[in-house]
C-alpha positions as CSV (number, residue, x, y, z in Angstrom):
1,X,-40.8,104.8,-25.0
2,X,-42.4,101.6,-25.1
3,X,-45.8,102.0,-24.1
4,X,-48.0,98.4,-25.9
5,X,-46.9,95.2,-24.1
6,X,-46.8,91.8,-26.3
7,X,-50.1,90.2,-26.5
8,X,-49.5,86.7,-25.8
9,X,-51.4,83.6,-27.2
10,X,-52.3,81.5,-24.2
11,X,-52.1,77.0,-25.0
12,X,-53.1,75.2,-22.4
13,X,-51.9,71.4,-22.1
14,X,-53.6,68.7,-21.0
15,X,-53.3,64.8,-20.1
16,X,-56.3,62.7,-20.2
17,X,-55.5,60.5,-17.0
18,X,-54.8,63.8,-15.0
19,X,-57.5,66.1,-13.6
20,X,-58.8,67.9,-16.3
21,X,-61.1,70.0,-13.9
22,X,-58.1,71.7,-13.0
23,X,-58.2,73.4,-16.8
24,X,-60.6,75.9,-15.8
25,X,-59.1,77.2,-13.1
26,X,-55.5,78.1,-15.2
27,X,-57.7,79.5,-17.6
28,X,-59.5,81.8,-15.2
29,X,-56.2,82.3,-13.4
30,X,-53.2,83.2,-16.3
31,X,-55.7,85.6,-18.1
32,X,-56.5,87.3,-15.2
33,X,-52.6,87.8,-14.3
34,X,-51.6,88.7,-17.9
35,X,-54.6,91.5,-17.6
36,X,-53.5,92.6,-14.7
37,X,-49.8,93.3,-15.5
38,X,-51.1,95.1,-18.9
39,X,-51.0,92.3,-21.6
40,X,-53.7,91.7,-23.7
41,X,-54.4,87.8,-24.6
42,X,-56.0,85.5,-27.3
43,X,-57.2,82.1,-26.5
44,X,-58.8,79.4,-28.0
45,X,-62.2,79.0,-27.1
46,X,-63.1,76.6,-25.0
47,X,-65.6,74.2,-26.6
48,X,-63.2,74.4,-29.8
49,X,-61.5,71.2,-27.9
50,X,-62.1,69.3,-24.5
51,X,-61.8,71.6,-21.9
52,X,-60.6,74.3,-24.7
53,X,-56.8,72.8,-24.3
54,X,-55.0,70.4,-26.5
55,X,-54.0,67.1,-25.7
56,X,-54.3,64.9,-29.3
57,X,-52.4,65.8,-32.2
58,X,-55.7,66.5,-33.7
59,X,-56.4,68.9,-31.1
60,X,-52.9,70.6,-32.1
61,X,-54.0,70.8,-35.3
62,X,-57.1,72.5,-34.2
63,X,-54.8,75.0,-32.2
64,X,-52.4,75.5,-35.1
65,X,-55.4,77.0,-37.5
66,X,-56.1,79.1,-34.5
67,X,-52.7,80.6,-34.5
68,X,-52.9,80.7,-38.7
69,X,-56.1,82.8,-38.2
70,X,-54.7,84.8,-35.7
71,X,-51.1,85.4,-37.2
72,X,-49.9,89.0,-36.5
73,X,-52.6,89.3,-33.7
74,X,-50.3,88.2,-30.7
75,X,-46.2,88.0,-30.6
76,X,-45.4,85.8,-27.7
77,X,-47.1,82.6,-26.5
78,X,-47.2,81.0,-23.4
79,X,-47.6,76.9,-23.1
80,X,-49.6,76.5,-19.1
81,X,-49.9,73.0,-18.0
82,X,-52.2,73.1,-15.7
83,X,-51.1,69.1,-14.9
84,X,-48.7,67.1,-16.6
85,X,-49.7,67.8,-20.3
86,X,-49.2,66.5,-23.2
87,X,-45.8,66.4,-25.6
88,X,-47.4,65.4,-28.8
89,X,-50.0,67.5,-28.8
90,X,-47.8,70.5,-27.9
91,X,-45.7,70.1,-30.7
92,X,-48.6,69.1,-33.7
93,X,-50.0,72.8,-32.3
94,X,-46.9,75.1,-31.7
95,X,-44.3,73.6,-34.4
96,X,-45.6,76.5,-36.8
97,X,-46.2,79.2,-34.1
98,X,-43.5,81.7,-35.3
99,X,-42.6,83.4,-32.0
100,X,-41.2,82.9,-28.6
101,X,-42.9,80.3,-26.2
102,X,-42.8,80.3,-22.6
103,X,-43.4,77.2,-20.7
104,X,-45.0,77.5,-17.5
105,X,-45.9,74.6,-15.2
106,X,-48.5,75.4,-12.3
107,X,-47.1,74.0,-9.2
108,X,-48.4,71.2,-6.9
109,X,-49.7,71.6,-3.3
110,X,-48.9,68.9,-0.2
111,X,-51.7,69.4,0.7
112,X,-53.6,68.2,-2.7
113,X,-51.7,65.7,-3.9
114,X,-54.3,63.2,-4.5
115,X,-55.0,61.4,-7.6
116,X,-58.2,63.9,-8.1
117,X,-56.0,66.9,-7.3
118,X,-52.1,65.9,-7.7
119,X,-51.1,67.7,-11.3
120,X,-47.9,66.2,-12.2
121,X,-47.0,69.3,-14.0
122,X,-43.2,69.7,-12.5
123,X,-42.3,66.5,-14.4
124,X,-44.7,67.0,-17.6
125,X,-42.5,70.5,-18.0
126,X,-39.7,68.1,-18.4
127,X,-41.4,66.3,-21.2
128,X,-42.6,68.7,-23.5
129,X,-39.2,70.7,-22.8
130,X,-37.3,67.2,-23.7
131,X,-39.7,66.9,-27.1
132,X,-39.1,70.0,-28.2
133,X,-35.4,70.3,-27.9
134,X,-35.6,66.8,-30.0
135,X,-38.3,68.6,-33.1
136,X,-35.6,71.9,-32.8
137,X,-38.5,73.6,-31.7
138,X,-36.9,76.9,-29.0
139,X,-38.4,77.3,-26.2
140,X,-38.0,79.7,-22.9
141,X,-37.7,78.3,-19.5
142,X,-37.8,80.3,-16.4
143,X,-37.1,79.9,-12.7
144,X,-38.8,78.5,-10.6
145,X,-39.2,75.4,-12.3
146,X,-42.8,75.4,-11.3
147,X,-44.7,78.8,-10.9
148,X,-48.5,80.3,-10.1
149,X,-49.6,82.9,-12.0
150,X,-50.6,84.9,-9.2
151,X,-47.2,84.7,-7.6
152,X,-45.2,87.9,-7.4
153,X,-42.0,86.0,-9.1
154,X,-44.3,85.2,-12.3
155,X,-44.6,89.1,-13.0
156,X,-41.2,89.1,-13.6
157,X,-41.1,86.6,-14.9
158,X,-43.4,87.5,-17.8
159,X,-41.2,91.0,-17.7
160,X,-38.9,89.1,-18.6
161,X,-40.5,87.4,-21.4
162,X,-41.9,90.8,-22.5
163,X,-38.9,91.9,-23.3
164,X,-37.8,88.8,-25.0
165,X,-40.6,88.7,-27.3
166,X,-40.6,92.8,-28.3
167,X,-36.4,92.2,-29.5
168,X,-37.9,89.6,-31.4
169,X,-40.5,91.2,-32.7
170,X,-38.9,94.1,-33.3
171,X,-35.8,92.9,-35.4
172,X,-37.0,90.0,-37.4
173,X,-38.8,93.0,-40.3
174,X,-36.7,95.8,-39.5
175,X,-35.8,98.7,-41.9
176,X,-32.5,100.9,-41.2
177,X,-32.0,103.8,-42.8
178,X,-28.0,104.5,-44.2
179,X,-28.2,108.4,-44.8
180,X,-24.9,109.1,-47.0
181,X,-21.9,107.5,-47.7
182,X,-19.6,105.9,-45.0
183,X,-17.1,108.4,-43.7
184,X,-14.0,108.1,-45.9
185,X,-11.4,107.8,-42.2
186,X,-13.5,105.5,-40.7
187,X,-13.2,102.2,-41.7
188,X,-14.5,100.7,-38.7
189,X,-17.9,100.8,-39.6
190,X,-18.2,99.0,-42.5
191,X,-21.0,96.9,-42.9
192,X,-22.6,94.0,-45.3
193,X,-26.1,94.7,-46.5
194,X,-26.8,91.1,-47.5
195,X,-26.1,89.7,-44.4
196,X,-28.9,92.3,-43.0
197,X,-30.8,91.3,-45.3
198,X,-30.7,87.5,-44.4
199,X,-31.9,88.1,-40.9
200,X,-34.5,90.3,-41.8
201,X,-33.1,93.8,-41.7
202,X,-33.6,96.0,-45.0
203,X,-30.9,98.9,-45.8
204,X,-32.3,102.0,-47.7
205,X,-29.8,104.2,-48.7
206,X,-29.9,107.9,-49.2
207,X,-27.1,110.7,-50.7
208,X,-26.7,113.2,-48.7
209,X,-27.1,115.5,-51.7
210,X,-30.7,114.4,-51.7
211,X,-30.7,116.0,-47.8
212,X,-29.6,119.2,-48.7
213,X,-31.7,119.4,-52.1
214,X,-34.6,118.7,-49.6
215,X,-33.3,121.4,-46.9
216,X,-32.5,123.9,-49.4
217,X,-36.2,123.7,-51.0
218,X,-37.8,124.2,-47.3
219,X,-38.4,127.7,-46.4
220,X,-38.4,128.7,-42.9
221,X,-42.0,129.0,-42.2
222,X,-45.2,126.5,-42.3
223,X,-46.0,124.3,-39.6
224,X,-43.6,121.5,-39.9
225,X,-41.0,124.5,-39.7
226,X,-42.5,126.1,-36.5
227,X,-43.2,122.6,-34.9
228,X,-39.7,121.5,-35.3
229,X,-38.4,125.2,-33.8
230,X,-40.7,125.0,-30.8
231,X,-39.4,121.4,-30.7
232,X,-35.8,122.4,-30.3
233,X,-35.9,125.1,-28.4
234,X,-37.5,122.9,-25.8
235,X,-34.9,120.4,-25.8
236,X,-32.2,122.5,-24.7
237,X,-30.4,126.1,-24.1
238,X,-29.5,128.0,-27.7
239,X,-27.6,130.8,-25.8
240,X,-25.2,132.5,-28.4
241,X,-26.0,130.2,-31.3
242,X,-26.8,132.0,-34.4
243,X,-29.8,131.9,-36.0
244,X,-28.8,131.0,-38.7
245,X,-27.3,127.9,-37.8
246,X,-31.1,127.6,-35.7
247,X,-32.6,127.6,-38.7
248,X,-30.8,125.3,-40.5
249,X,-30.8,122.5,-38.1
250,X,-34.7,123.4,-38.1
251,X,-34.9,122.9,-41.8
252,X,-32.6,119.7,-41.2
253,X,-35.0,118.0,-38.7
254,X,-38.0,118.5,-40.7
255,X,-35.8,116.5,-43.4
256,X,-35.1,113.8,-42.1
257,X,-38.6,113.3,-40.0
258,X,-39.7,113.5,-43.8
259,X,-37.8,110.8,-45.1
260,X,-38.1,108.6,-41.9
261,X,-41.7,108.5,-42.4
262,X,-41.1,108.3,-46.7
263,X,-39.2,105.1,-46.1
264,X,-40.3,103.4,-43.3
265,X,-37.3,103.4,-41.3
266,X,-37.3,102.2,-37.5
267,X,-33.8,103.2,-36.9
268,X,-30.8,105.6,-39.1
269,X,-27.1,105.8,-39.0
270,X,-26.0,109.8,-39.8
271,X,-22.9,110.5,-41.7
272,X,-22.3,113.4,-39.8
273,X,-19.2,115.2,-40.5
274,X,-18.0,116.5,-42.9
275,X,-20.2,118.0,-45.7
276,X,-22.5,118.8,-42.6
277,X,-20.0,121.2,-41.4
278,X,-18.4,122.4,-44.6
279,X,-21.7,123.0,-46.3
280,X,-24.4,123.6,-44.0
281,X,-22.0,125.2,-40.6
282,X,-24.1,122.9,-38.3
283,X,-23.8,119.2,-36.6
284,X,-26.8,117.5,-36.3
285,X,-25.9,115.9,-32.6
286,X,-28.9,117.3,-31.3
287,X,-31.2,116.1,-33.6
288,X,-29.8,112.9,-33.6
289,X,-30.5,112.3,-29.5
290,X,-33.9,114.1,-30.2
291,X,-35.1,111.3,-32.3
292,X,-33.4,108.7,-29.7
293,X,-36.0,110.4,-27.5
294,X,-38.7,109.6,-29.6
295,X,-37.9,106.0,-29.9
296,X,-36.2,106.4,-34.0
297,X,-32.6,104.9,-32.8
298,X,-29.9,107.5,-34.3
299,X,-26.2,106.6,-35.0
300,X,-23.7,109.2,-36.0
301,X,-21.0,108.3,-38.3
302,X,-22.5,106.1,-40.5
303,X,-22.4,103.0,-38.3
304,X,-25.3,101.0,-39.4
305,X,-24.3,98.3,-36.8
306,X,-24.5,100.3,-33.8
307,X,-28.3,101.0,-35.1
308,X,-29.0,97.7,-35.5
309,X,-27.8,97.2,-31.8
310,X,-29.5,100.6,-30.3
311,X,-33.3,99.3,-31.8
312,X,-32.3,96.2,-29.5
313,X,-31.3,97.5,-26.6
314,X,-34.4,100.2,-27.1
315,X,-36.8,97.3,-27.4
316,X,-35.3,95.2,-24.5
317,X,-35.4,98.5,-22.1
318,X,-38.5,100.4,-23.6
319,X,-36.1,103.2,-22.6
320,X,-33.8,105.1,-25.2
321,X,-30.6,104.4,-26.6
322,X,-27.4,106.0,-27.4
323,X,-24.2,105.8,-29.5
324,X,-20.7,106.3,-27.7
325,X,-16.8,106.5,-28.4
326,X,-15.2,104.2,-25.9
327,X,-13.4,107.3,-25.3
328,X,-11.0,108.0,-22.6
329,X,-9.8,106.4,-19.7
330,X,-10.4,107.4,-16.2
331,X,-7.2,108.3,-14.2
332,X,-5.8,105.1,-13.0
333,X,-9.3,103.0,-12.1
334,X,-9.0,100.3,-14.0
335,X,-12.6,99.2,-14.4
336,X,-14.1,103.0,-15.4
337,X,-13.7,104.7,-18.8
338,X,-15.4,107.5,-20.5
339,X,-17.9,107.1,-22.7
340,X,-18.6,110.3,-24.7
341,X,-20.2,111.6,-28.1
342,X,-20.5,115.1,-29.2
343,X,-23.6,115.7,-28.4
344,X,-26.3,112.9,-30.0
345,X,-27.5,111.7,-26.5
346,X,-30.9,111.2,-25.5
347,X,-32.0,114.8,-23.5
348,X,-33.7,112.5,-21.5
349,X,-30.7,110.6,-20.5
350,X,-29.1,113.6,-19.4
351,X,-28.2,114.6,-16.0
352,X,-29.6,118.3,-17.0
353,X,-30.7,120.3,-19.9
354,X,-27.9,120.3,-22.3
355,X,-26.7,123.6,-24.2
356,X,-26.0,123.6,-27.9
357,X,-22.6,124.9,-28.7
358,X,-20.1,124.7,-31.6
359,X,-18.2,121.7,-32.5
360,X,-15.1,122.9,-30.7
361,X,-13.1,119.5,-32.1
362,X,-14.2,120.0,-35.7
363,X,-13.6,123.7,-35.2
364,X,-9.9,122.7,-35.6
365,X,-10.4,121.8,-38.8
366,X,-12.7,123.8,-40.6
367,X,-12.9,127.2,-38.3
368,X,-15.0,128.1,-35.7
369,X,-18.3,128.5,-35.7
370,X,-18.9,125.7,-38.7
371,X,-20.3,123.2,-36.5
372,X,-22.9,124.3,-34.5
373,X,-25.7,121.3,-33.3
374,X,-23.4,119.7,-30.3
375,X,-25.6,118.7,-27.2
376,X,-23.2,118.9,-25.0
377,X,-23.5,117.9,-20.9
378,X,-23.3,115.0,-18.5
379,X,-25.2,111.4,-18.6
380,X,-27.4,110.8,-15.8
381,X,-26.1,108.2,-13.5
382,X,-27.7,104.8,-14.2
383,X,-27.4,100.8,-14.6
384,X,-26.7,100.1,-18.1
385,X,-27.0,97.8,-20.6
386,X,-24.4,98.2,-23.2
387,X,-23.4,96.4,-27.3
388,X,-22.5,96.7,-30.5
389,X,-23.2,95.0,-33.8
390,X,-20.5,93.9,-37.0
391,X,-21.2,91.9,-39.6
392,X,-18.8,88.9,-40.7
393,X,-19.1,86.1,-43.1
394,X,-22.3,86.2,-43.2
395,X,-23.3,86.6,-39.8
396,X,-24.5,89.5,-37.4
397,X,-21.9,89.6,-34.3
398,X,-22.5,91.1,-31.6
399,X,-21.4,91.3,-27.9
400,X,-23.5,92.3,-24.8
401,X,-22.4,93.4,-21.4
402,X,-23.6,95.7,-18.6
403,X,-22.3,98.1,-16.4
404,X,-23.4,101.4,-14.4
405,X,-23.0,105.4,-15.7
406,X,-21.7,106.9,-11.9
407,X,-21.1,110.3,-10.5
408,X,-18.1,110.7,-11.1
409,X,-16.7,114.1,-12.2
410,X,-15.4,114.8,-15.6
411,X,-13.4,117.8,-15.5
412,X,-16.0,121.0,-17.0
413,X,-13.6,122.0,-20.1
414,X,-14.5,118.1,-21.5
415,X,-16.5,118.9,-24.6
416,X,-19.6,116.8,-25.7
417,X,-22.0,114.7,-23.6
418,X,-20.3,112.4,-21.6
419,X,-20.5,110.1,-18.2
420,X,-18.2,108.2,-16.2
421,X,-18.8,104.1,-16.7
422,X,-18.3,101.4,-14.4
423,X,-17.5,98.1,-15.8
424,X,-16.2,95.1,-13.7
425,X,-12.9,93.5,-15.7
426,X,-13.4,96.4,-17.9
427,X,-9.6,95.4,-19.0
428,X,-10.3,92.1,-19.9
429,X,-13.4,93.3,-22.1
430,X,-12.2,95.9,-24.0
431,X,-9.0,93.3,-25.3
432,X,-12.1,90.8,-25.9
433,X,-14.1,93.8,-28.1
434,X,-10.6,94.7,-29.9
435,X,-9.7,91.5,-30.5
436,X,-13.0,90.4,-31.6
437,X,-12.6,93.6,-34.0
438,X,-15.7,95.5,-33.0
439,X,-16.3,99.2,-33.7
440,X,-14.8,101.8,-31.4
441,X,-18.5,103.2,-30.7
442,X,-20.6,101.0,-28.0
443,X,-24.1,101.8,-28.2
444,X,-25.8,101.7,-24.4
445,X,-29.9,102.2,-22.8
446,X,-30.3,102.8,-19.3
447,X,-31.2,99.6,-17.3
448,X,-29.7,96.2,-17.0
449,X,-31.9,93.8,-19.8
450,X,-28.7,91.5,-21.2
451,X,-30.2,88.1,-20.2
452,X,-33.8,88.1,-22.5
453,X,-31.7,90.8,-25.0
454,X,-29.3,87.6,-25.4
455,X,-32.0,85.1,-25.5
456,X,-33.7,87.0,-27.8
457,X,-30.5,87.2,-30.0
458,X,-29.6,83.7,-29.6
459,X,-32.4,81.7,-29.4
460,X,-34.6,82.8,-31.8
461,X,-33.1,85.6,-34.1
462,X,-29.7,83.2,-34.2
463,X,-27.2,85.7,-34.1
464,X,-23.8,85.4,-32.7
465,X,-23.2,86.6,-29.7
466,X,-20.6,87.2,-26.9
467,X,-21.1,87.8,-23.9
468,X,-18.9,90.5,-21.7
């Protein structure tokens, strides 16, 4: 899913009446590390400044044009002091950076602690942390307080950070796609553009007329056509669906991988049901969990939020999302539910291959055999991270929490794509969701990445966030 790691700029901080030879050394040392763990860096160079680090605000402001020169090369920056550093320095230099900064300080050893060797940098970490909290400049901090780079705990360390910096990244200039109107029922996923807008996020809208005007003018042949059918037919078993409704969910998927590209959009919300069913016989589940696959988050229903959240937890993970119902209880265990949707899920995140079959809860409603497109099976067993997304006042509000996806059965008549979830307290969260008023839909990705997901969010995208 997420195959380029965050370059990082690399500052290195200095203090005159410390050991400067020890400068080299980090330099040598925290490129070689980032290299190694698949990070590309940038760095200034090293006779741009004493020792190529920055001590003087003049030396910060040769750092800061460094980083103007370089803006949109790198989207993470890491502040090493090799010794204690320098505050003032670190500040004329990174006040203007633009992205996430991780302070590492290198660690002393007893045996070097004199004056030529001692570096001072546990308590100089404390310094330019204090200094920056007063200019409101954010910063990350990790444990240890003190760290090598060629220590085991740094990689994940810098993981962490990673993961950090790509939400960032990744949501600060991000366009979602709203493809038709909001379902008429289904109030609950209302949304406010301008409040997107304020943090970044662009909404372009699309009728679904415009979809079917586009689907009816595409004939069922050409490359895009035959792509897209090979593409399908891949994914999962068609046994006993007609090919009519094949070829319409064919013509569908070459759609809207047409306007995902026309517009630029890094995630969609679907409206689904019920022109889709009543017009074209088909639900687009499966196309939906295809483009999960493929790293294009996918709501169903409209609900622009839960894409919003779904590019998040996708960029925290680098694995794919999905949109659930928080849907059924499970027997009498308090602290597992169902978590189920007709069929959008990632294949990928599936136990098995999944079969396409009618919509058999639609079917009640408009007759069967109008709704083919459901991908319907189990979800693999795996930690999860889960969220959702509303806006209010203003604001984007969100809350985070994590659980596992088990093996425990659900009975085989259960339509859709569903898996058992295990939340601890599930009871108190789901009265903190409702009473929060959060969607009925959660949208989840398979590993547990809530800490630098809510840094990410809190820190330096400033969204509200609660934590489950």
């Amino acid at each position: 899913m997420i195959k380029d790691k965050t370059t990082f700029a690399l500052f290195f901080g200095n203090r005159g009446f410390f050991p400067a030879s020890l400068q080299a050394g980090a330099r040598k040392e925290l490129k070689a590390a980032l290299k190694r763990l698949g990070h590309k860096t940038i760095t200034l160079a090293l006779q741009a400044t004493r020792h190529g680090a920055v001590e003087t605000p003049k030396e910060g402001a040769i750092y800061a044009e460094f980083l103007r020169k370089n803006r949109g090369k790198f989207g993470g920056l890491i502040l090493c002091l090799p010794n204690f550093g320098d505050e003032t320095g670190a500040v004329a230099a990174l006040k203007d950076c633009g992205v996430p900064i991780l302070i590492q300080a290198y660690p002393d050893e007893l045996d070097k602690m004199a004056p030529e060797l001692r570096r001072d940098a546990f308590c100089g970490k404390f310094s330019v942390m204090d200094v920056f909290y007063q200019c409101g400049l954010p910063f990350t901090a990790l444990k240890p307080h003190t760290i090598h780079p060629l220590s085991k705990t740094f990689a994940g360390n810098i993981d962490y950070f990673d993961r950090l910096c790509r939400v960032y990244n990744g949501m600060k200039d991000m366009v979602v796609g709203a493809i038709g109107a909001r379902t008429t029922a289904f109030k609950t996923v209302r949304f406010d553009e301008l409040a997107l807008q304020r943090y970044g996020i662009a909404t372009e809208t699309l009728d679904l007329s415009d979809i079917f005007a586009r689907l009816k003018a595409l004939k069922s042949k050409g490359k895009k056509f035959s792509a897209k059918a090979a593409e399908l037919k891949k994914t999962a078993s068609w046994k006993g669906v007609p090919e009519r409704a094949f070829d319409t969910l064919t013509k569908l998927g070459v759609v809207l991988d047409t306007v995902i590209k026309e517009y630029n959009m890094d995630a969609i919300a679907f409206r689904c049901w019920s022109e889709m069913q009543q017009q074209l016989a088909v639900s687009p589940c499966v196309l939906l969990g295809m483009l999960n696959d493929r790293g294009i988050p996918a709501a169903c229903e409209l609900d622009v939020g839960n894409a919003v959240t779904m590019r998040a937890l996708m960029l925290a993970s680098g694995k794919p999302p999905m949109c659930l119902d928080w849907n059924n209880n499970y027997a009498d265990q308090e602290n597992k539910c169902i978590l189920f949707h007709c069929g959008p899920v990632p294949p990928s995140l599936m136990s098995r291959k999944g079969k396409i079959t009618d919509h058999d809860i639609l079917a009640n409603a408009f007759g069967k055999g109008s709704g083919y497109g459901c991908n319907t099976g189990r979800i693999t067993p795996t930690p999860f991270t889960y969220g959702s997304m509303m806006t209010q006042d203003g604001e984007l509000c969100f809350y985070l929490g994590q659980g596992r996806f088990t093996n425990d059965p659900i009975p085989a008549d259960f339509f859709g794509c569903a898996g058992v979830a295990e939340i601890p307290d599930l009871q108190s969260k789901l009265q903190t969701i409702g009473y929060l008023g959060h969607r009925h839909h959660t949208s989840a990705t398979a590993g547990h990445v809530l800490e630098p997901l809510r840094e990410a969010f809190q820190k330096y995208l400033g969204y509200d966030v609660t934590s489950l």
